[in-house]
N, C-alpha and C positions, 0 to 999 in steps of 0.2 A: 408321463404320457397317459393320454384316457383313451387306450385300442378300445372301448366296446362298441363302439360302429364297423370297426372294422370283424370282430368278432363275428357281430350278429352276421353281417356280410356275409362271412366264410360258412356261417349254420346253415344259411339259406342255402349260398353253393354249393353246401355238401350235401345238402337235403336233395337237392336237384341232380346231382353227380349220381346217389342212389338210386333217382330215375331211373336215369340213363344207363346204366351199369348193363342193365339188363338186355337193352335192343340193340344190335350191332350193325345190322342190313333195315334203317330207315331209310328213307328220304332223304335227299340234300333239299337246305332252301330250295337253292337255286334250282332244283329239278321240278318244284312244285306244280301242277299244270294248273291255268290261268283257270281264277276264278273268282267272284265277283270280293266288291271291297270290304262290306261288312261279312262274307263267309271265311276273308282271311283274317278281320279283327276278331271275328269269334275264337277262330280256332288258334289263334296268338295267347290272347290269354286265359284259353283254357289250356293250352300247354300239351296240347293231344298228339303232336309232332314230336317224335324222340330227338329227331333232327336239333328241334328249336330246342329242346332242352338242354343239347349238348353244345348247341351255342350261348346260350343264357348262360348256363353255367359256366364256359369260361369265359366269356363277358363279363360275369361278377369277378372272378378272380384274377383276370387280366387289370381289371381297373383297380382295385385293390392292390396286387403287385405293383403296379407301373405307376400307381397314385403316391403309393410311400415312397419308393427308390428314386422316383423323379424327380421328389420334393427335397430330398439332399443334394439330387445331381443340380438343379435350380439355383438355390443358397449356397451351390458351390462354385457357382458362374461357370460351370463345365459342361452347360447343356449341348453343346457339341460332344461331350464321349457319349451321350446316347448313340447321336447319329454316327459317328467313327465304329462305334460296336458293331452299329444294324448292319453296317457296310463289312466291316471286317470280318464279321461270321460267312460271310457267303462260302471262303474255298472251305473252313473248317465243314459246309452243308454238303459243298459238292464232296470232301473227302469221306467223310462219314458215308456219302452213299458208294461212292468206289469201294469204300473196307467191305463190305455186304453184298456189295452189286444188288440191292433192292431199297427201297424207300422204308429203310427199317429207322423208327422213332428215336430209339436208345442209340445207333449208331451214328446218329444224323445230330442228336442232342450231346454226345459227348464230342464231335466233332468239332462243330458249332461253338461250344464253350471253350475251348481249347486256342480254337482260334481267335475266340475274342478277349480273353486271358493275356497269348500273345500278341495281340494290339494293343493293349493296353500297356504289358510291358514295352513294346517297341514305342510309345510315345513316351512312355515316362523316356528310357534311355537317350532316345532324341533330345528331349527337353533337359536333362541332365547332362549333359554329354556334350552338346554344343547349346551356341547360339542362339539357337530357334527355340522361340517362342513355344509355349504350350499347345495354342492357338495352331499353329502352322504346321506344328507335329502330328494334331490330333488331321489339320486336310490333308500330309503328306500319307497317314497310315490311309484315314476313311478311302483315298482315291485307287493307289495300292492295291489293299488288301480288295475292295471290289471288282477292278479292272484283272487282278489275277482267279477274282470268284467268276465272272464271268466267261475267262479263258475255260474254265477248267468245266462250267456249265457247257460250253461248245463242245468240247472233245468229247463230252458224256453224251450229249446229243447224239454223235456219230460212230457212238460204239453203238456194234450189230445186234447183241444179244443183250444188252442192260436191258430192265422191266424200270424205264425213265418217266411212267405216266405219272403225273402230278408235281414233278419234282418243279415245275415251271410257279409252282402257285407259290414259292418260299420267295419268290422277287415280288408279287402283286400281293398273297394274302386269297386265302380261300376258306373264312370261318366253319362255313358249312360245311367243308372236310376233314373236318377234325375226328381223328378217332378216339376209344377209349384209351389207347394206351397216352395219348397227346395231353385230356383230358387229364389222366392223374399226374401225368408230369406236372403240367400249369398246377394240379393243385398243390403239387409238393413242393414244386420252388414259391411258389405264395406263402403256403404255410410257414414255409424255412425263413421267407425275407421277413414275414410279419413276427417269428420269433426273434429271431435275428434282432430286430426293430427295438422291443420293448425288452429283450436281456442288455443290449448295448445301448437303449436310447440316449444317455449323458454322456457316453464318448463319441457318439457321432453326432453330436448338439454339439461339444466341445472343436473337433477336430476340424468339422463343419465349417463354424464362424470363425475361429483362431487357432489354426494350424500349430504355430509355434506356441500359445502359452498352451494346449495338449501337451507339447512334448515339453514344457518347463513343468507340468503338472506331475513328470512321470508316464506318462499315457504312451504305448506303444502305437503312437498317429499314425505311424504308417502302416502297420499291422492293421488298424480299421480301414484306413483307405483302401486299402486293397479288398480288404473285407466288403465293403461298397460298393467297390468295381467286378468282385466276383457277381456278387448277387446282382447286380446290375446286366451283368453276361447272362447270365441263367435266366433271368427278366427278356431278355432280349432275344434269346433264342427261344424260349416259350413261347412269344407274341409272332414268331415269324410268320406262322403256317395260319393263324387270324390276321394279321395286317400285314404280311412281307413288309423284303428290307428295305422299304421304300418309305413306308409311311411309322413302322415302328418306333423313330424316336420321337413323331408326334404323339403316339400313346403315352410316350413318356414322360413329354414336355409340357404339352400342351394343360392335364389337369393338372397336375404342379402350380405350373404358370395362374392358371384361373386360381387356384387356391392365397396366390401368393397377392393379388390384386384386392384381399378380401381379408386376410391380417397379417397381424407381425408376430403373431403368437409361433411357432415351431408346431406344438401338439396338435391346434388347432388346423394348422396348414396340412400336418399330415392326415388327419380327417377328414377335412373339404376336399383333397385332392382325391382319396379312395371313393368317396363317394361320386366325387364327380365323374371318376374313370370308371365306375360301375353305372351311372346312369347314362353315362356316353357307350358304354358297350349295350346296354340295354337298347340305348333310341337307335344304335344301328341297328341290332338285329329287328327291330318293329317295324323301322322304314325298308330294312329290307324284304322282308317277310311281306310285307303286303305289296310288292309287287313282285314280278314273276322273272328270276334268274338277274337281281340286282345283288349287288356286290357290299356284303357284311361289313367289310374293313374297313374300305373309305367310307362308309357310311356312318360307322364310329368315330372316324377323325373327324368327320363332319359335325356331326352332334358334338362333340369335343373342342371343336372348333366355336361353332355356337356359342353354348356354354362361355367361352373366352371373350367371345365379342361381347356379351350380354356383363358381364363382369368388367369388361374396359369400359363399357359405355355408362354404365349405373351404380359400380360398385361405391360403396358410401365415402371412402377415403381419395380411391384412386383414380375413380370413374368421370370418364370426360363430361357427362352432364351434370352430375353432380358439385364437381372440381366448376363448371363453367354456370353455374347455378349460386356456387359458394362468392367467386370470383364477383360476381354484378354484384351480389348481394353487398360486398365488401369495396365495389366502388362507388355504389350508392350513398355508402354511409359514409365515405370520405368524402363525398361530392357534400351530403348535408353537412358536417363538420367543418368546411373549410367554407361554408354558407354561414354559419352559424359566429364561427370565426372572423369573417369578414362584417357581419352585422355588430361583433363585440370592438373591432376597430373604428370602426364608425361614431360609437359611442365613447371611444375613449379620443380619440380625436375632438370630441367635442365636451372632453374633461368630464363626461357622463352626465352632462347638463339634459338631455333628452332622452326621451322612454323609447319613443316610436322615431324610426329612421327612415328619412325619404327612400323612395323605389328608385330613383334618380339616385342619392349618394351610395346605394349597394351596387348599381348596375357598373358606376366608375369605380367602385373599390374588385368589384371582381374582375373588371374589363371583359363583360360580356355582353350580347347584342340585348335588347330589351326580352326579345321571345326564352331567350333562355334563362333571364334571369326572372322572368314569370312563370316559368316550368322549376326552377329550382324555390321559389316562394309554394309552390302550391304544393312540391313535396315536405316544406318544412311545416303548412299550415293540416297537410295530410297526417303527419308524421305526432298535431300534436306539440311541435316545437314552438310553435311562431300561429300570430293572429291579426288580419288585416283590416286594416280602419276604410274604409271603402267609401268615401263623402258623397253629398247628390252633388253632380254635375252642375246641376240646372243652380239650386239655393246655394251651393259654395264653388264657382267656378274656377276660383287659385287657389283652391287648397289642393296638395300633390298626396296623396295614397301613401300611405305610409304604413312597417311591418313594424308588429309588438311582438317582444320577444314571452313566451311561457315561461312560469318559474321552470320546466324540466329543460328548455332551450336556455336557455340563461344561464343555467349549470350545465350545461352540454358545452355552453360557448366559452365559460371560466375554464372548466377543464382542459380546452383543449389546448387553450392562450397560454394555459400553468403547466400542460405538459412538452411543448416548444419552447418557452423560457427556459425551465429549468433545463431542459438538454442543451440547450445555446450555452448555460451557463456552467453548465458541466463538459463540456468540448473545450471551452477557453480556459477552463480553471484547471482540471485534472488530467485531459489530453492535449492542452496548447496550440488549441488550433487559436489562429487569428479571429477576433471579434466577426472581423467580416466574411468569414467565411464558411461561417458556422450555421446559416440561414438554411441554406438549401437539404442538406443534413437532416435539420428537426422538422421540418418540411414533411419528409418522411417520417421520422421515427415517431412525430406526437399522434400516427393516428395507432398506433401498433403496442405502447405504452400502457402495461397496468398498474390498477391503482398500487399493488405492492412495490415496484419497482420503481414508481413515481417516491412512494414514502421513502424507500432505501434513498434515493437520488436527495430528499431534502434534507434526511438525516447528515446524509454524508458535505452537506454543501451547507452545513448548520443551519437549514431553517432562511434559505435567501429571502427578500423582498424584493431585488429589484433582477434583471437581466443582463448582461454583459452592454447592450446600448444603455442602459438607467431605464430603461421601463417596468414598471409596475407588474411584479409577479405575484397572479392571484393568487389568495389561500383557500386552505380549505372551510372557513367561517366565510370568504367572497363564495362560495358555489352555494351556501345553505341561503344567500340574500335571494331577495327578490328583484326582476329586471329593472327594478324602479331604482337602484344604489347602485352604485359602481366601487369598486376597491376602496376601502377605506384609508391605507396607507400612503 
């Protein structure tokens, strides 16, 4: 693994924690009183608000946390125990404030984890133990343990003497109120996850993708799993009091997901994701900041969310325009190829006695209307493949237009003839399909065919000359001719 993004990350954060360490009675965002647009981008990043620093800073390290741990929970298709978690900490938030009867961090934090420990055990046991699905366990606990967090949120509400202000923001998320003791929490379970990370990186790369060969390896797999789902708890209950239990497993999912859209690499993905979940905690706190009492947390999911769209829509492998850009590109060139192919039938039809073939016998060999088969000439004469003999009307009035094929279209069109034979003739010979059934088949597979697997195909078929109907299979000395000769054999 190459942590040093995530490193620097955490310098930064702690550079900024040191800020903050100091001022304890700022500012909430949200309290900021209105004030014009460019006086809050000044004062954004000049950083002059203790407030924002103590948002910034754990926006770095939330994203960070939640960008690694989310990227195993992802690749582990359990991106539902995020959300089972966020949901299941709720009664260990409300117990933890019962043991104190105040909104004490450490009581609320060890609560919190405890509870979501036992979630976790209680879906594994479900899932073990009966019938049900992992899936079903993990919505039997998520609903559960929420519907009993909320009970226990009521009761607390109508107790006479509890000090209950704020305890409301652990359901929505209130980045702005985070104290210093909240602060070194988030930074010490980041710290821990990102040790954690890079001591254990190859048993939870292993455990990850292949559960059982970990345990044929020796690997106590289920001692890291668990190891996963602790830190994953601790991840969760961190995030509460900046995003509540509502939107948390989107901090968790969401830059995962965006990383995951963008490679196959592991190390990689754990990178793009911290980064991502650090620049998504950042654009929340910016867009919130510049307006007056707007809400941190969804505003982070939002930029988080972005991010993902922007990654679906463009990413180079996965991305819908890109994929829908690759796609035309690739029926273009089957549309020119099965042009090309039909102008080499033509020619052999006529035992390769002619150079240039009427515009009449290509438009019958493709069965298309004349406008199309002049739209398919003009990409072949674009393309470079093909060149058209154009007569005067007036001094030659029956002579019919005719297309010449290029030496590069001529070997485009051998190729493509030699890579449908020879699979025709490898279907009947080596897989037994019937002669006649074998058409539709290489249909497909000769435009998808490379040259290496063409050579394995002739080696293996000793070097064919003809096709399973008796027709002429080009070689490779027929692609190096010119469109003036036809197959020599």
């Amino acid at each position: 693994m190459h942590p040093n993004h995530p490193y620097r990350a955490l310098a930064l954060a702690g550079g900024l924690l040191l800020l903050t360490a100091g001022d304890l009675s700022a500012a909430k965002i949200g309290d900021l009183s209105d004030t014009r647009f460019w006086d809050q981008l000044i004062r954004f990043f000049s950083l002059r608000d203790p407030s924002l620093r103590y948002t910034l800073t754990a926006s770095l390290f939330l994203g960070t946390c939640c960008g690694l741990l989310g990227s195993f929970i992802v690749v582990r298709k359990l991106s539902l125990m995020g959300d089972t978690l966020s949901h299941a900490v709720l009664p260990g938030v409300a117990l933890g404030f019962l043991w104190t009867m105040t909104k004490n961090p450490w009581a609320i934090f060890v609560g919190a984890t405890l509870a979501g420990l036992l979630g976790t055990v209680v879906v594994h046991w479900i899932h073990t133990t009966t019938h049900i699905k992992e899936d079903s366990a993990m919505g039997l606990v998520l609903s559960g343990f929420y519907a009993l967090g909320i009970c226990l949120f009521t009761m607390i509400q109508q107790l006479p003497t509890a000090n209950k202000a704020g305890l409301d923001k652990f359901l929505f998320g209130q980045a702005a109120a985070l104290s210093a003791e909240d602060l070194w929490m988030i930074g010490i379970v980041t710290i821990l996850s990102l040790l954690a990370i890079v001591l254990f990186y190859k048993e939870f790369l292993v455990t990850s993708f292949d559960f059982g060969f970990a345990q044929a390896l020796g690997l106590s797999a289920r001692f890291f799993h668990y190891l996963i789902m602790l830190l994953l708890a601790l991840s969760v209950v961190i995030a509460l009091q900046a995003v509540g239990v509502v939107l948390v497993s989107a901090l968790l999912i969401t830059p995962a997901a965006t990383a995951f859209l963008l490679t196959d690499r592991m190390h990689r993905m754990l990178i793009y994701a911290s980064l991502f979940g650090m620049g998504a905690g950042v654009a929340g706190a910016f867009f919130s900041y510049l307006g007056n009492s707007l809400p941190t947390g969804p505003f982070i999911i939002v930029a988080a969310s972005t991010l993902f769209a922007l990654a679906l829509l463009f990413s180079n492998r996965y991305g819908i325009i890109p994929r829908w850009i690759r796609n035309l590109s690739r029926d273009r060139r089957i549309q020119i190829e099965n042009t090309l192919k039909a102008v080499y039938h033509v020619r052999e039809k006529n035992a390769f006695s002619i150079d240039g073939i009427p515009v009449k016998a290509l438009q019958n060999r493709r069965k298309l209307s004349p406008s199309e088969v002049e739209k398919e000439i003009r990409q072949l004469v674009r393309r470079g493949f093909a060149s058209m003999d154009e007569p005067d009307p007036e001094a030659l009035p029956d002579r019919e237009r005719k297309l010449f094929l290029t030496p590069s279209g001529w070997e485009t069109a051998c190729r493509i003839v030699r890579n449908h034979r020879l699979w025709e003739l490898y279907l009947t010979e080596s897989v037994r399909y019937q002669p006649d059934h074998v058409h539709d088949d290489a249909e497909e597979i000769e435009h998808l065919l490379g040259e290496d697997i063409v050579r394995q195909l002739e080696r293996r078929l000793n070097y064919p000359t003809r096709d399973p109907h008796g027709k002429l299979i080009p070689s490779l000395q027929d692609l190096s001719k010119t469109p003036l000769a036809g197959p020599s054999r």
